[in-house]
Steps between C-alpha positions, in 0.01 A plus 500: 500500500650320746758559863631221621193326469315218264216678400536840290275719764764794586381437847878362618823687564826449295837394609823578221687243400803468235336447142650289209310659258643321162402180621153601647383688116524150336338321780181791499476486064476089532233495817283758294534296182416162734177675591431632193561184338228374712276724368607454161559838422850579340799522678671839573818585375749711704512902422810666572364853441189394772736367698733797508160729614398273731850539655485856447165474711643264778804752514262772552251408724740376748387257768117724461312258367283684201422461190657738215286724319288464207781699294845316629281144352514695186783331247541642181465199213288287814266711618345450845605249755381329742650505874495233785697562819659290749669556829695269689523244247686575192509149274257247347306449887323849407390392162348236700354731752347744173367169359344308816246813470326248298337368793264806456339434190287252368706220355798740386209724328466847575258747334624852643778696684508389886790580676531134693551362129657809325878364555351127343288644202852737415698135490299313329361784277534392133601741303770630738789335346823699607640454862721759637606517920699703730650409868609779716567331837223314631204682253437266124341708210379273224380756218261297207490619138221538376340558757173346666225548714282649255091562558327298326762318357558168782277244373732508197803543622490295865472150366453241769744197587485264196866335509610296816775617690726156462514625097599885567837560625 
């Protein structure tokens, strides 16, 4: 979640900008697979059906900055998604901001949902293995298949840091 700002708080106010979207997809799939990488978790592939509903979503909501429903992170053949929003900052810089929520765990570990490390856990989350975004002015909707953030489930699929950045592109 983030406005104009480095941290992803929703606390700061957005200002519109032009987009170049096809450059900016490429740039978000490779800073998720750096991180993930790290992590050594495997690296997402890019989704064009959960791409085309997150841009459905973006489309939708506007400049309101929401998350869809339940049902429109329904895809038939994928299931469930996964959803992280950004506003004011539509390339790889709000990866960074979803993934610098690590600084609220212990050591990159996490053991349940908190909403300071939801937008980290979803990145890094190991089975979620499809990447799909949307841009609609200023507002970035990255939609994850599967999905994460399960109960119970974060000790297995959160794994901390094990690879050093200098070997993940």
């Amino acid at each position: 979640m983030m406005q104009n700002c480095p941290a992803a708080c929703g606390s700061c106010t957005a200002s519109v900008s032009p987009v170049d979207t096809s450059s900016n997809y490429q740039s978000i799939l490779d800073r998720h697979n750096k991180y993930r990488c790290m992590h050594g978790v495997p690296l997402m592939t890019w989704d064009d059906r959960i791409s085309q509903n997150a841009q459905q979503w973006a489309d939708t909501t506007g400049t309101n900055f929401e998350h869809s429903s339940l049902e429109q992170r329904n895809i038939a053949g994928i299931g469930y998604v996964g959803e992280n929003l950004a506003m004011g900052v539509t390339d790889a810089k709000a990866v960074d901001a979803f993934y610098n929520e690590i600084k609220y765990t212990s050591g990159g570990r996490v053991t349940q949902f908190s909403s300071q490390t939801g937008h980290y856990t979803q990145v890094v989350w190991k089975d979620s293995v499809k990447l799909g975004c949307g841009i609609n002015g200023q507002l970035l909707v990255c939609q994850y298949g599967p999905s994460g953030n399960y109960d119970g489930m974060f000790s297995y699929q959160v794994l901390p840091p094990s690879v050093p950045e200098s070997q993940c592109r």
